[in-house]
C-alpha positions as a Markdown table, in Angstrom:
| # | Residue | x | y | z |
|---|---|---|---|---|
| 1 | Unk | 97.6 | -26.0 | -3.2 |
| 2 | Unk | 94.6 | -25.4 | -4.6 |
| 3 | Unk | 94.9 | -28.0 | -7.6 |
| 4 | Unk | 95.3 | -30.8 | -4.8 |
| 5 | Unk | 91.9 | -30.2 | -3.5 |
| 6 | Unk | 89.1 | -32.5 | -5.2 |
| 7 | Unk | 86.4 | -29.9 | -4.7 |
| 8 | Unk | 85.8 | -26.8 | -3.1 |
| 9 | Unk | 83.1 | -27.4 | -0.5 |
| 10 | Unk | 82.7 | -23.6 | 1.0 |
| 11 | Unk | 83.7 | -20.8 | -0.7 |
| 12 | Unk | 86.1 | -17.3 | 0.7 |
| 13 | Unk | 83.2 | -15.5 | 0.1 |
| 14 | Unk | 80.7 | -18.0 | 1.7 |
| 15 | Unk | 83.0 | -18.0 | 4.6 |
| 16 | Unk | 83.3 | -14.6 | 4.7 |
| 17 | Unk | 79.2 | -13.9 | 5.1 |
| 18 | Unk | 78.6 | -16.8 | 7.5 |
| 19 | Unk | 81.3 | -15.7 | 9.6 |
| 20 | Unk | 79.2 | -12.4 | 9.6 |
| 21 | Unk | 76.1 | -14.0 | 10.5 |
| 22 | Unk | 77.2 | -15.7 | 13.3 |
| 23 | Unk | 79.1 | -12.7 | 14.4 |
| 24 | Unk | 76.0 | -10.8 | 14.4 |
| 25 | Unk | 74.1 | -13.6 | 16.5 |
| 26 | Unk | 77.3 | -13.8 | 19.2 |
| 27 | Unk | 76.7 | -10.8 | 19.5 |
| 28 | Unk | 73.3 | -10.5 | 20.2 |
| 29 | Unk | 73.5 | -12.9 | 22.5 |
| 30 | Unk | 76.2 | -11.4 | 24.4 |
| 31 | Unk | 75.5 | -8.3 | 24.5 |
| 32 | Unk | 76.2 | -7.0 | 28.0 |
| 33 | Unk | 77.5 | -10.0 | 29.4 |
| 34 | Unk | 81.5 | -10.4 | 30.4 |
| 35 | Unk | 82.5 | -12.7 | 27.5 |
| 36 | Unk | 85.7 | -14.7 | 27.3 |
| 37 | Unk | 86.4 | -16.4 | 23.8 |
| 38 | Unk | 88.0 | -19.2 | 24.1 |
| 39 | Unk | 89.9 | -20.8 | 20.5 |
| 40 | Unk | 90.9 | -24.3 | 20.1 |
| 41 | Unk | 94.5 | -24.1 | 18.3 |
| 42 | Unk | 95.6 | -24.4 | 15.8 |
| 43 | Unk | 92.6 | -25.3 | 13.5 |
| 44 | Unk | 90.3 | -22.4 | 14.6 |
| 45 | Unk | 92.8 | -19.5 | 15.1 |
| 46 | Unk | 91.9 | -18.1 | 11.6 |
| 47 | Unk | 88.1 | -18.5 | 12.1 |
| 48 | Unk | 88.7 | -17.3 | 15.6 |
| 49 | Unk | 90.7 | -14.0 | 14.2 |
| 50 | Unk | 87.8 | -13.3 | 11.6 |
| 51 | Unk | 85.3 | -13.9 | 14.3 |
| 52 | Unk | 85.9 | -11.7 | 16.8 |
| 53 | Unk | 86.8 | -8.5 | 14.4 |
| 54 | Unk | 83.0 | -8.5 | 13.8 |
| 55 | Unk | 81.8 | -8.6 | 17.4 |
| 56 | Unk | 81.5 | -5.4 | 18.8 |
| 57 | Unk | 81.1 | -5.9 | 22.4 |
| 58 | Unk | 84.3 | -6.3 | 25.2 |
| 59 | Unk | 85.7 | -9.6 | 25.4 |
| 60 | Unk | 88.7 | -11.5 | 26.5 |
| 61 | Unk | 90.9 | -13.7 | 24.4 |
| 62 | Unk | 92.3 | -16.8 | 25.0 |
| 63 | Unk | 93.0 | -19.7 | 23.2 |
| 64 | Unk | 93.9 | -23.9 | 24.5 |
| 65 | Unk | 95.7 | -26.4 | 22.2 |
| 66 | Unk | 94.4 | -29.5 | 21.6 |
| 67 | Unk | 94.9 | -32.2 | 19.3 |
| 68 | Unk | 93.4 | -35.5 | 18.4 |
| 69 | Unk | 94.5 | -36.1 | 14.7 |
| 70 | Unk | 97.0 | -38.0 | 13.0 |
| 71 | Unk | 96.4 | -37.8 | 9.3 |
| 72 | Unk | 93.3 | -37.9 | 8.1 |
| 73 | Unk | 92.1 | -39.6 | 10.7 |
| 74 | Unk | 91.0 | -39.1 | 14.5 |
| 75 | Unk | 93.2 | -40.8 | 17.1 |
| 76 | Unk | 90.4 | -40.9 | 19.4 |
| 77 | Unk | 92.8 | -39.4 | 22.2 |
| 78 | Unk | 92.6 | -35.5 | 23.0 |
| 79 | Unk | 95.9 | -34.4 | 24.1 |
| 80 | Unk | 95.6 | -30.5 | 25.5 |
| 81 | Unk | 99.1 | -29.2 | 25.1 |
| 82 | Unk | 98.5 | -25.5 | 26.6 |
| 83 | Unk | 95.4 | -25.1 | 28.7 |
| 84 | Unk | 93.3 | -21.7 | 29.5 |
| 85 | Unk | 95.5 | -18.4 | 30.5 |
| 86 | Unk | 92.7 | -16.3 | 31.5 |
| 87 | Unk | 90.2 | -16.5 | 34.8 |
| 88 | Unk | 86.6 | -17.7 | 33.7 |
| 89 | Unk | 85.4 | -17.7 | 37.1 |
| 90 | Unk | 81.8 | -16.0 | 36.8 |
| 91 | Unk | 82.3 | -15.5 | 33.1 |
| 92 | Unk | 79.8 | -16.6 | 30.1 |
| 93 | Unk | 82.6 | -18.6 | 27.8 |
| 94 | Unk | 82.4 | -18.9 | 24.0 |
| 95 | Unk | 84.3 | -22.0 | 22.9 |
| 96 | Unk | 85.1 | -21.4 | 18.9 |
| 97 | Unk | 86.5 | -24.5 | 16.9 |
| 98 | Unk | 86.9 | -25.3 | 13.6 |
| 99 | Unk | 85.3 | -28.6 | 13.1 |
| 100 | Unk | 82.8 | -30.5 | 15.4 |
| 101 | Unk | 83.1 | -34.0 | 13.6 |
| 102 | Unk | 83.6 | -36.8 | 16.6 |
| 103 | Unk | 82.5 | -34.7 | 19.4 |
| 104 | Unk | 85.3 | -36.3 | 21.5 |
| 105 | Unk | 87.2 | -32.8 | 21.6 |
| 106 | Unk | 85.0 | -30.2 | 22.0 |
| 107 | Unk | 83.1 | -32.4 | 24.8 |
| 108 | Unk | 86.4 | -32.6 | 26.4 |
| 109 | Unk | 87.0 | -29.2 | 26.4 |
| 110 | Unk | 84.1 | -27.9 | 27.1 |
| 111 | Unk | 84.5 | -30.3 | 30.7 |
| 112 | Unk | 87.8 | -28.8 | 31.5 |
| 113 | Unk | 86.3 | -25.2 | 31.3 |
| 114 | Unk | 83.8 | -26.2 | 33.6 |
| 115 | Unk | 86.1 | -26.7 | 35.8 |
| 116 | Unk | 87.2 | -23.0 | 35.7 |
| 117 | Unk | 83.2 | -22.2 | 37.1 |
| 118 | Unk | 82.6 | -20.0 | 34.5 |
| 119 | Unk | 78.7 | -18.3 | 34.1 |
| 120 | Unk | 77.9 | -20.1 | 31.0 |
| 121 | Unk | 79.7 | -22.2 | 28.2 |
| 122 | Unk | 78.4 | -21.9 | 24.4 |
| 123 | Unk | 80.6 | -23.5 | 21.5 |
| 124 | Unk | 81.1 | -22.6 | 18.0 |
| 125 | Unk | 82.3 | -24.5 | 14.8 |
| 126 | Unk | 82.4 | -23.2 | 11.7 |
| 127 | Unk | 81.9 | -26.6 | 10.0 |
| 128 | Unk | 79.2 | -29.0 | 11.6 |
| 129 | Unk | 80.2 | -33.3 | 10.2 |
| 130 | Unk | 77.0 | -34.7 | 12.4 |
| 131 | Unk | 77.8 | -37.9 | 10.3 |
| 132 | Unk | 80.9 | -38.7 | 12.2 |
| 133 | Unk | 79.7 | -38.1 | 15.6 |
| 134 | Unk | 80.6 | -40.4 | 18.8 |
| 135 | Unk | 79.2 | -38.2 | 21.8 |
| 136 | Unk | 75.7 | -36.4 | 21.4 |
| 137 | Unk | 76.9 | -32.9 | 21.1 |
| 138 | Unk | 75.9 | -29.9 | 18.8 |
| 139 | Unk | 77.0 | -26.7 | 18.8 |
| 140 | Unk | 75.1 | -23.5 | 20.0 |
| 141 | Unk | 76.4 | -21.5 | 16.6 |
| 142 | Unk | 77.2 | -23.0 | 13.4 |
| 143 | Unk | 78.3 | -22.1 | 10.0 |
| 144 | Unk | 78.3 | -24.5 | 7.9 |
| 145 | Unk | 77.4 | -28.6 | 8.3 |
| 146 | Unk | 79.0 | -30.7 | 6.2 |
| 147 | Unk | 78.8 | -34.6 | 4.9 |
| 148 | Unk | 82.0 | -36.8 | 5.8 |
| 149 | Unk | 84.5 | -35.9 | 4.0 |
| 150 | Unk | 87.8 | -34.4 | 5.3 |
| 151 | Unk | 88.9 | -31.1 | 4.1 |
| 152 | Unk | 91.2 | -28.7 | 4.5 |
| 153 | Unk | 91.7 | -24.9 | 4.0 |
| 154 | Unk | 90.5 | -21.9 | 6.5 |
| 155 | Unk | 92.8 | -22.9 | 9.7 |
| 156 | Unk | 92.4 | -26.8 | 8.8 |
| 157 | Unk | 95.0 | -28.9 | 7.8 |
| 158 | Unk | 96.4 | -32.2 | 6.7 |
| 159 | Unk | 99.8 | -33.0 | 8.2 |
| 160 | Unk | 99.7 | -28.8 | 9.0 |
| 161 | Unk | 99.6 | -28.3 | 5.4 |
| 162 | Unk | 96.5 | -26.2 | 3.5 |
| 163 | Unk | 95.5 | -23.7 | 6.6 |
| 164 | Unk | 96.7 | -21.3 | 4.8 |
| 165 | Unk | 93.8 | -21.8 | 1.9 |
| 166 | Unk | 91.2 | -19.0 | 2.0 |
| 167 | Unk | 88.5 | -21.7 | 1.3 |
| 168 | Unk | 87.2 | -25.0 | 2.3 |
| 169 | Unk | 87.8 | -28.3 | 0.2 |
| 170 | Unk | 87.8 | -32.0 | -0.3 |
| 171 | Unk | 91.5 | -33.3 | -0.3 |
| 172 | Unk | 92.4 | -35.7 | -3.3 |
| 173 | Unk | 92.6 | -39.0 | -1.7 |
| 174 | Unk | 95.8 | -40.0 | -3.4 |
| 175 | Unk | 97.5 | -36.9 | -2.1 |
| 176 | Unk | 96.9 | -38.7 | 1.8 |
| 177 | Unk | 96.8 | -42.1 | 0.5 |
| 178 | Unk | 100.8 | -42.1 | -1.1 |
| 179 | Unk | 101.7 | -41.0 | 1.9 |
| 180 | Unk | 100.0 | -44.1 | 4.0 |
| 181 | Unk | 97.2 | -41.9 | 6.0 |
| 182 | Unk | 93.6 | -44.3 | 6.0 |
């Protein structure tokens, strides 16, 4: 897998430090507050799971799926395929996703968990693509922004292929172009 990546953008052990960083700010910022983490699936379950090993304060799990890809590129329609488990009512609400590139998912998101009436909603992304942006939307915690190119590795995916790479990269274009994505 690794030999179809053109570059690797973000390293395992870059990932692994930022993730311990933001963990540390999360919780700092939650500390003594009921929080519910919320993970957008699939792409952020395995930035979700190393996330919340290194908080150490009570909090709830739960995760929604969403999509809005086909290929390499962003259909431009979120469909939510399982939505929130948990109560939020009264609840301060982390959102953790993988990428924030559009904005068009996490905004929408983020307006159906307001609908729960939770305390507060924050997001987090481990990669920030500002360059791609439709909405104006940033995230509250970051780990890493990046310029436009799609990648893969770390919970993201082409065609649900690479999630399973323990770092980031740039996907040769030929490996999505002979197979008619963009």
């Amino acid at each position: 897998m690794h030999n179809d990546l053109l570059k690797v953008l973000v390293t395992e052990s870059q990932i692994a430090n930022r993730v311990v960083d933001i963990a540390e700010e999360i919780t700092d910022y939650y500390r003594g507050k009921p929080l519910t983490v919320i993970c957008l699936s699939n792409g952020a379950i395995v930035f979700a799971a190393d996330l919340i090993r290194r908080i150490p304060i009570p909090l709830q799990l739960d995760s929604i799926s969403v999509s809005s890809y086909r290929g390499t590129e962003s259909t431009g329609e979120i469909h939510m395929h399982k939505g929130l488990r948990l109560c939020v009512k009264d609840r301060d609400v982390l959102i953790v996703d993988d990428i924030l590139d559009t904005g068009l998912t996490l905004s929408r998101v983020t307006e159906e968990v307001h609908k729960a009436s939770p305390k507060s909603v924050q997001t987090c992304v481990l990669l920030n693509k500002p360059a791609r942006r439709r909405l104006e939307i940033e995230p509250d915690f970051s780990g890493f922004e990046i310029e436009d190119h799609f990648v893969v590795g770390y919970g993201l995916d082409y065609n649900e292929a690479y999630r399973n790479l323990p770092c980031i990269g740039i996907l040769k274009q030929e490996i999505y172009q002979s197979q008619g994505n963009r």
